[in-house]
N, C-alpha and C positions, 0 to 999 in steps of 0.2 A: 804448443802451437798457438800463435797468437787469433785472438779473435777479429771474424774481418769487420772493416769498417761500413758502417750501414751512410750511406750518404741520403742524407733528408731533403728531400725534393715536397715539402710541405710551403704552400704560401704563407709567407708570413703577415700580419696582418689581423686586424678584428674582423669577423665576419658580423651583419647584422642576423638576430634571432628572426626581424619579421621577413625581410626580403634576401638575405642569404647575399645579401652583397657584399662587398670589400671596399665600402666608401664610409669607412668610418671615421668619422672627425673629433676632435675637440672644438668645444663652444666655448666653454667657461672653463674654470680653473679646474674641474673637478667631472666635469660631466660632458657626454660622449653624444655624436647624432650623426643617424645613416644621413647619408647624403641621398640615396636613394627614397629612401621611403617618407627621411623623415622620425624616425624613433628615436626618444629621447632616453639616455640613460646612464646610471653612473659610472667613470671610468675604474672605480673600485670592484661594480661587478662584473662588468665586459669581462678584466682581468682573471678576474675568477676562473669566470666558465673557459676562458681560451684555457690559462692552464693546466686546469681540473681537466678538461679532453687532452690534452697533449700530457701530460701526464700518463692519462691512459694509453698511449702512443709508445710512448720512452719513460719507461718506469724508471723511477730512480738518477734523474739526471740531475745535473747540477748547474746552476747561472751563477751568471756573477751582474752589477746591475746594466754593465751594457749590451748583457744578453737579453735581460727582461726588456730593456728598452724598441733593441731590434725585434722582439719578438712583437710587442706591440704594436710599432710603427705607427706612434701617437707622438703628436710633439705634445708632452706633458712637463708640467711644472719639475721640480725639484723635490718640493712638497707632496703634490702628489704621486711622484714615485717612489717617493720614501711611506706615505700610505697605504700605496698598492704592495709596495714586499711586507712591511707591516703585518699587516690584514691576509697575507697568501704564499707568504714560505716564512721557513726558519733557517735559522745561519746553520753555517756548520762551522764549529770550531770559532776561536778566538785568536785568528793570525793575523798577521798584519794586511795580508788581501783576503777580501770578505765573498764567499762564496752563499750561495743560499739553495736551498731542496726546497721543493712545494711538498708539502705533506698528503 
């Protein structure tokens, strides 16, 4: 019996740690700020803590990189998303399409 499918009805998007909002932006090449409140911070650790909660959420999933991107919902560099998977999952396998797990 196959297992059913869980439909994810989660916002996607950064949420701010001070004011809990969803106006999260890019300023610079690398670093993130509420539109709300004003908190400045790197888009390396944003990334983090979204994943590391969601993670907790859906254990065990797997992205490919314009999964992490929509997940974001940051227009970030090339660079920097190649730092953020970097720094916050590992590949799985060596195919020709590159999947990645947050650990």
């Amino acid at each position: 019996m196959p297992l059913p499918i869980i439909t994810r009805n989660i916002r996607r998007g950064i949420k701010c740690r001070r004011c809990h909002a969803f106006g999260w932006q890019t300023i610079g090449g690398s670093i993130g700020k509420c539109s709300s409140c004003g908190q400045v911070e790197s888009v390396q650790m944003v990334a983090r803590d979204y994943f590391s909660k969601l993670d907790l959420l859906y254990p065990d999933d797997i992205y490919k990189r314009r999964d992490i991107m929509d997940h974001l919902n940051l227009s970030i560099s090339e660079y920097t998303l190649q730092k953020v998977i970097r720094s916050n999952f590992k590949r799985l396998g060596h195919h020709k399409r590159i999947y990645f797990f947050s650990p």
